[in-house]
The first five atom37 places (N, CA, C, CB, O) and aatype in JSON, in Angstrom:
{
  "aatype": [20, 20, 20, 20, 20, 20, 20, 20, 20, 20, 20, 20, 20, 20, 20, 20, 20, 20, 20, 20, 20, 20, 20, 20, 20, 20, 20, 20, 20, 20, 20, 20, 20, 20, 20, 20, 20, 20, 20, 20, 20, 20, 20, 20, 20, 20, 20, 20, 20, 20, 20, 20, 20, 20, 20, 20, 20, 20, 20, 20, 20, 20, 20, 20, 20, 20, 20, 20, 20, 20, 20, 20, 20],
  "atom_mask": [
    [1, 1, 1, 1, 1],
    [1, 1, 1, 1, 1],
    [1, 1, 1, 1, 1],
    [1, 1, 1, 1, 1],
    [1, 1, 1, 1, 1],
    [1, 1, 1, 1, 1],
    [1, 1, 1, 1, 1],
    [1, 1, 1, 1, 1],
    [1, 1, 1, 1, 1],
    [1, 1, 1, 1, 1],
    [1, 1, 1, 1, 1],
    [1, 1, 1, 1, 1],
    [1, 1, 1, 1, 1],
    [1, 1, 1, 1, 1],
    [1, 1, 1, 1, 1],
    [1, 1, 1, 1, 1],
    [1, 1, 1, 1, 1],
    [1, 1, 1, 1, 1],
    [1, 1, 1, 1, 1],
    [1, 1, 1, 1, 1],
    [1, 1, 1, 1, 1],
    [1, 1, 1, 1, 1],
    [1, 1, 1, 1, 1],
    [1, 1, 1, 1, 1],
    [1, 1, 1, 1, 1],
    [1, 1, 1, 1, 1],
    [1, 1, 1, 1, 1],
    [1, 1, 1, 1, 1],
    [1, 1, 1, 1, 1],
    [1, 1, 1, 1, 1],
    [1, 1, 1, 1, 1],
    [1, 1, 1, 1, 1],
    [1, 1, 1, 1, 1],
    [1, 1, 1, 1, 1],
    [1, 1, 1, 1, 1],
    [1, 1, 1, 1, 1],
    [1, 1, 1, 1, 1],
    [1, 1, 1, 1, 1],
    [1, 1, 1, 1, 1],
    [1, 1, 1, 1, 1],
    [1, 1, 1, 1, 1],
    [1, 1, 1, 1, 1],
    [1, 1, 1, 1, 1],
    [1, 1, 1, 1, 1],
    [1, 1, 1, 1, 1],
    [1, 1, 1, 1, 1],
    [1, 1, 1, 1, 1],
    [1, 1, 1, 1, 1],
    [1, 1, 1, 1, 1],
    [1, 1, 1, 1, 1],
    [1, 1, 1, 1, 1],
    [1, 1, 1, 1, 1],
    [1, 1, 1, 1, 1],
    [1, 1, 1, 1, 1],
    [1, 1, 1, 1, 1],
    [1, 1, 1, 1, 1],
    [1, 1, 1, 1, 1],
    [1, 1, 1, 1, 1],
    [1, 1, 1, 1, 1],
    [1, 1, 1, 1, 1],
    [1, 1, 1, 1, 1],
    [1, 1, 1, 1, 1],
    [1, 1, 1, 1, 1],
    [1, 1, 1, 1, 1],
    [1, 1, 1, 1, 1],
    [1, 1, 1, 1, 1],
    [1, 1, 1, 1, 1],
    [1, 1, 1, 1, 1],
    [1, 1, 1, 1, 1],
    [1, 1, 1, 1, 1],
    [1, 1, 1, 1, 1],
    [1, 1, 1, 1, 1],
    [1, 1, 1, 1, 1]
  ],
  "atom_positions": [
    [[8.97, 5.0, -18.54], [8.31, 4.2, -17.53], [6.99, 4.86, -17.19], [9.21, 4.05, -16.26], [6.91, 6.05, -16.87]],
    [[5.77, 3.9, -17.28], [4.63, 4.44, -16.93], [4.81, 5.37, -15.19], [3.52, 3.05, -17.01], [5.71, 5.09, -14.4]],
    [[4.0, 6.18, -14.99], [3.99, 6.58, -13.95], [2.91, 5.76, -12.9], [3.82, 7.89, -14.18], [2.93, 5.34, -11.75]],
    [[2.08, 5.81, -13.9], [1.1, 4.9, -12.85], [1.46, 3.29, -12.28], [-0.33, 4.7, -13.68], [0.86, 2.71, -11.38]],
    [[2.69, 2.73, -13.13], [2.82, 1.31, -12.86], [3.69, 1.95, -10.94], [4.12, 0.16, -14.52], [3.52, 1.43, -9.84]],
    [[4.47, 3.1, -11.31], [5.1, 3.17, -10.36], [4.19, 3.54, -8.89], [6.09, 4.06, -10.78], [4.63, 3.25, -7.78]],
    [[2.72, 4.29, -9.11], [1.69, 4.54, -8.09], [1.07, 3.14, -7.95], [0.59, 5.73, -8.53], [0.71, 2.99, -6.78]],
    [[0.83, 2.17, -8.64], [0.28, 1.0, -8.72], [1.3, 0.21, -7.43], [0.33, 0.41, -10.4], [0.96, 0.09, -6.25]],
    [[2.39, -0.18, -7.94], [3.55, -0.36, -7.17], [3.74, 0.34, -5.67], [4.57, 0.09, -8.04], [4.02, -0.62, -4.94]],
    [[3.73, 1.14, -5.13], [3.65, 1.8, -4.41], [2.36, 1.41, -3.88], [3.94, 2.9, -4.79], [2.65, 0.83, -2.83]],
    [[0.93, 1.39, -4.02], [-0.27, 1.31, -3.85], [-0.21, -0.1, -2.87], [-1.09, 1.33, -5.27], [-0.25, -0.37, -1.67]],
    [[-0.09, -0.76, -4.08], [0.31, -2.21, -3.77], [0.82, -2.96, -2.72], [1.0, -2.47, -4.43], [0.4, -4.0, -2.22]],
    [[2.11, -2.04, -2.39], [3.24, -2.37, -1.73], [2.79, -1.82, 0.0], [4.68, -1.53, -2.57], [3.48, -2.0, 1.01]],
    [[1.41, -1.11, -0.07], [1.07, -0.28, 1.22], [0.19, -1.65, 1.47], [0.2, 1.55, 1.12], [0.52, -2.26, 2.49]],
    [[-0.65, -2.1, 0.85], [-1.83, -3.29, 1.07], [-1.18, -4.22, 1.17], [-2.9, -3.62, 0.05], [-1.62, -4.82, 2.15]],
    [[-0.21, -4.86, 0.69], [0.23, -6.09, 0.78], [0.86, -6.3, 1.84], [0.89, -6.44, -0.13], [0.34, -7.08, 2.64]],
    [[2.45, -5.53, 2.24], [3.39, -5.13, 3.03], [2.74, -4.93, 4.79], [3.95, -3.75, 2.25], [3.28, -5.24, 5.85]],
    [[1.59, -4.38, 4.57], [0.74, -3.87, 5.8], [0.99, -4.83, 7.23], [-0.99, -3.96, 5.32], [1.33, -4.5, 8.36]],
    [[0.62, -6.35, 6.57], [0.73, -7.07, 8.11], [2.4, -6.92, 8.79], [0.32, -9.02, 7.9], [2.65, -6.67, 9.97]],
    [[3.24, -7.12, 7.84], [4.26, -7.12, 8.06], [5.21, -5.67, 9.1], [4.52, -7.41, 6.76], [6.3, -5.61, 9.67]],
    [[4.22, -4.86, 8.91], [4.52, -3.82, 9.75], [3.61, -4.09, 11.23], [4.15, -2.38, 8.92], [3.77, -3.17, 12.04]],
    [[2.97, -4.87, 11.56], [2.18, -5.53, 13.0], [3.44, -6.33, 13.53], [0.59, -6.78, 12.69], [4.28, -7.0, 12.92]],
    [[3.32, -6.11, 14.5], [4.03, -6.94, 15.15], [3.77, -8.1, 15.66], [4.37, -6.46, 15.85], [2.62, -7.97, 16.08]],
    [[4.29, -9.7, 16.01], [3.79, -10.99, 16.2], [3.66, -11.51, 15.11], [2.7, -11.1, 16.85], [2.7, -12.28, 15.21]],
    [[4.27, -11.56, 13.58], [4.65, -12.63, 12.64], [5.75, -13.11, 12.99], [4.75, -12.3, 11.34], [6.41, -12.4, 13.74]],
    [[6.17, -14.09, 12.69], [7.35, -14.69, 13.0], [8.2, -14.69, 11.35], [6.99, -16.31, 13.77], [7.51, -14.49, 10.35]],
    [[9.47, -14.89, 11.23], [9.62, -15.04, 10.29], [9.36, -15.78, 9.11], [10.16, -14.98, 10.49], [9.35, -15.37, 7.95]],
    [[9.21, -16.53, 9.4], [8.1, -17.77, 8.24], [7.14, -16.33, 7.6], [6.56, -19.48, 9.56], [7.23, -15.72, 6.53]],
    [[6.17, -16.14, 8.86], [5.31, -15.7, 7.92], [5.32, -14.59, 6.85], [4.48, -15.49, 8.52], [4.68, -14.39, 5.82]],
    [[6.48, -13.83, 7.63], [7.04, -12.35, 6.91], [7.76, -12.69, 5.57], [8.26, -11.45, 7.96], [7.59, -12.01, 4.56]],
    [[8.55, -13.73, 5.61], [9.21, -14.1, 4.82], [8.48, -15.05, 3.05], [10.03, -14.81, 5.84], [8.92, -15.22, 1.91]],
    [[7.19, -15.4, 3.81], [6.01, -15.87, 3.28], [5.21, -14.43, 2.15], [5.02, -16.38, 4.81], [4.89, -14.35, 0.96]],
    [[5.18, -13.74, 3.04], [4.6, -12.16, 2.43], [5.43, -11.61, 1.38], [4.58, -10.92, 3.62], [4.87, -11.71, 0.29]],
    [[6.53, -11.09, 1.33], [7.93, -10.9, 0.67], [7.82, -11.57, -0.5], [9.18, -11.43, 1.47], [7.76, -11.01, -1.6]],
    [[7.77, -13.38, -0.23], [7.73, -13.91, -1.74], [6.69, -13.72, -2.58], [7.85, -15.21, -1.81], [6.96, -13.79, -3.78]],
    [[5.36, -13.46, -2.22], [4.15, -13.53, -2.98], [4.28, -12.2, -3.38], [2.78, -13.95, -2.27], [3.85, -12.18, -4.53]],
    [[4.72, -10.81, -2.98], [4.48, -9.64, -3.16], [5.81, -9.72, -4.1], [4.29, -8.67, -1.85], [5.4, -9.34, -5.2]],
    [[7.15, -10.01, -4.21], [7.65, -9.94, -5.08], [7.52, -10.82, -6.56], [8.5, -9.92, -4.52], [7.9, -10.54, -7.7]],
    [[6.89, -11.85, -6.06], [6.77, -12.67, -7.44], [5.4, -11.99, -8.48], [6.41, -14.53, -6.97], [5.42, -11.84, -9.7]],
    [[4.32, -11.68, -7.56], [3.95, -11.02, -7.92], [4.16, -9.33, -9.09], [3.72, -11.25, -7.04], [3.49, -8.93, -10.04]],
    [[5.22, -8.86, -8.48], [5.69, -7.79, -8.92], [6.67, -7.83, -9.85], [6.02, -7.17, -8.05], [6.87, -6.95, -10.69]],
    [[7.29, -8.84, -9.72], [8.27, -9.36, -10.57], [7.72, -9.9, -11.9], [8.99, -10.39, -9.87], [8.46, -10.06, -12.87]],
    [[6.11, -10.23, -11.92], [5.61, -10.4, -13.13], [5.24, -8.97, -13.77], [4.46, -11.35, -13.04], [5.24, -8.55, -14.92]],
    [[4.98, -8.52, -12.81], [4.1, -7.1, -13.79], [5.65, -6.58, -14.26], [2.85, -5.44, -12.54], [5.77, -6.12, -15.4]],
    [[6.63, -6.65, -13.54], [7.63, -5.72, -14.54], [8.07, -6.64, -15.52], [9.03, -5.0, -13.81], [8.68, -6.21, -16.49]],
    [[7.78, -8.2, -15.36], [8.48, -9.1, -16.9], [7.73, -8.95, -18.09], [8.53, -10.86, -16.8], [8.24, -9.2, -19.18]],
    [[6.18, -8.43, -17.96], [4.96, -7.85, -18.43], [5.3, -6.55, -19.05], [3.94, -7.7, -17.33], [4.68, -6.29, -20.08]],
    [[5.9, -5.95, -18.76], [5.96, -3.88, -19.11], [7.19, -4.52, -20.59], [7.25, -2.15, -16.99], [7.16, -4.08, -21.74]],
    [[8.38, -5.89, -19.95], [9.35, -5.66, -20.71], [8.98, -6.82, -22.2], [10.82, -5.9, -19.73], [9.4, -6.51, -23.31]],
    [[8.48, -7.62, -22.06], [7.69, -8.44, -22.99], [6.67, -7.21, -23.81], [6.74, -9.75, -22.01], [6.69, -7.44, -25.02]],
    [[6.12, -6.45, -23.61], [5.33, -5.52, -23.54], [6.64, -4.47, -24.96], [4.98, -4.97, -21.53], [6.09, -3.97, -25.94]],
    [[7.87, -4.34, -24.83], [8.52, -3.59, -25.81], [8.96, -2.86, -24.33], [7.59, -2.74, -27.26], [9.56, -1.85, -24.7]],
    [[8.96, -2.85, -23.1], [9.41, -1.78, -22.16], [11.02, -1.9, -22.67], [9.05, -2.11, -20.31], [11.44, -2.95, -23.15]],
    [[11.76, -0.85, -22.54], [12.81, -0.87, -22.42], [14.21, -1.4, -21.26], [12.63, 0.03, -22.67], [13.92, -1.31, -20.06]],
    [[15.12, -1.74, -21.47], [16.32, -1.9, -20.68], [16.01, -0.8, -19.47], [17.77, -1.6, -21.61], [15.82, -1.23, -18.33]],
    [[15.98, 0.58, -19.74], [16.34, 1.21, -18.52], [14.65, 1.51, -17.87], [17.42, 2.74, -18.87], [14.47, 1.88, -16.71]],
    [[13.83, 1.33, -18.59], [12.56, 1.38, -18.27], [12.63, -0.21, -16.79], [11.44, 1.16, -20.06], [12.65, -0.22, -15.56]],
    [[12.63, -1.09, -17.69], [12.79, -2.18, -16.29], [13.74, -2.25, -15.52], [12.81, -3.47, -16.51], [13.46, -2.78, -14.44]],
    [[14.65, -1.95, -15.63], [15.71, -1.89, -15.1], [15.42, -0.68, -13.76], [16.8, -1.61, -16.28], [16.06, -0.76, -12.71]],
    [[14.2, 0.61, -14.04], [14.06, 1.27, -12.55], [12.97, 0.75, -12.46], [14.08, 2.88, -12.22], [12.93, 0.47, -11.26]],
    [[12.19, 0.47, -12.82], [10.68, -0.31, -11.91], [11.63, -1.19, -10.61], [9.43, -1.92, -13.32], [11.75, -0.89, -9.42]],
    [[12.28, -2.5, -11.46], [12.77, -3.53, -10.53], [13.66, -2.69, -9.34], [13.74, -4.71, -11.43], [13.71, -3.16, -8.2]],
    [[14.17, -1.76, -9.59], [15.17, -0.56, -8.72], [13.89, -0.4, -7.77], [15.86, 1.23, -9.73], [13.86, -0.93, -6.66]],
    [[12.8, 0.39, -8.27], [12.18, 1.15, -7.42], [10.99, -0.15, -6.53], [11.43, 2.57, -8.42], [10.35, 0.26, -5.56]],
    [[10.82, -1.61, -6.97], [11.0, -2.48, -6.16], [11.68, -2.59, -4.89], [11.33, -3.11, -6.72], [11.32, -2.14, -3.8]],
    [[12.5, -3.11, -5.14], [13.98, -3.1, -4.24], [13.72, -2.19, -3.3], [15.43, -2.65, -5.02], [13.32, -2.72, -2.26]],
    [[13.8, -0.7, -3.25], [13.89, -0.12, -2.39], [12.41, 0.17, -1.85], [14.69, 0.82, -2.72], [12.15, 0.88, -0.88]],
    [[11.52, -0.49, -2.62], [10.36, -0.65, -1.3], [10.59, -2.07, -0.5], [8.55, -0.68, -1.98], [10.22, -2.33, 0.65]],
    [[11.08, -2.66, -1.14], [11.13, -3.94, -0.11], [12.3, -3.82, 0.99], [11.43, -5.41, -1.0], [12.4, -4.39, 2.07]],
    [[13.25, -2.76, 0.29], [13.78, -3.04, 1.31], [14.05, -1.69, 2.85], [14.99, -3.6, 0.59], [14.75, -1.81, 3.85]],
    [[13.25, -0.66, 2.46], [12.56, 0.52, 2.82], [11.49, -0.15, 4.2], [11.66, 1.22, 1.26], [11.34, 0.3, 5.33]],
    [[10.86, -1.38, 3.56], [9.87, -2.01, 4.78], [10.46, -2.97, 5.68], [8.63, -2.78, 4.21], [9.77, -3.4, 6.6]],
    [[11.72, -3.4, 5.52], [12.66, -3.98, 6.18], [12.46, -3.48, 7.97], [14.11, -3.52, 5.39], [13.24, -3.9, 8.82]]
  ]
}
């Protein structure tokens, strides 16, 4: 697994995620944020595996997903 997809990811996940840590969204909108940042992300890792990435290679990107999304919970 690249290292940088995982700093990219992480990077990402600080800019995007950001409003969602303000307080006064309602859920709509939070829930609004969530989908674009995962669909988003969910391409770059269908990208690494189209790409020749491996089973356990995608298999922790999408892991190390997860526990940013759900880390910002």
């Amino acid at each position: 697994m690249p290292p940088s997809h995982l700093k990219t990811l992480a990077s990402h996940a600080q800019v995007e995620l950001e409003p969602i840590r303000q307080n006064g969204l309602s859920r709509e909108e939070r829930l609004v944020i969530y989908k674009k940042f995962l669909e988003f992300e969910e391409g770059r890792i269908r990208s690494v595996h189209e790409a020749g990435g491996g089973g356990l290679e995608v298999a922790t990107l999408r892991s190390e997903l997860l526990d940013i999304v759900l880390q910002s919970l």
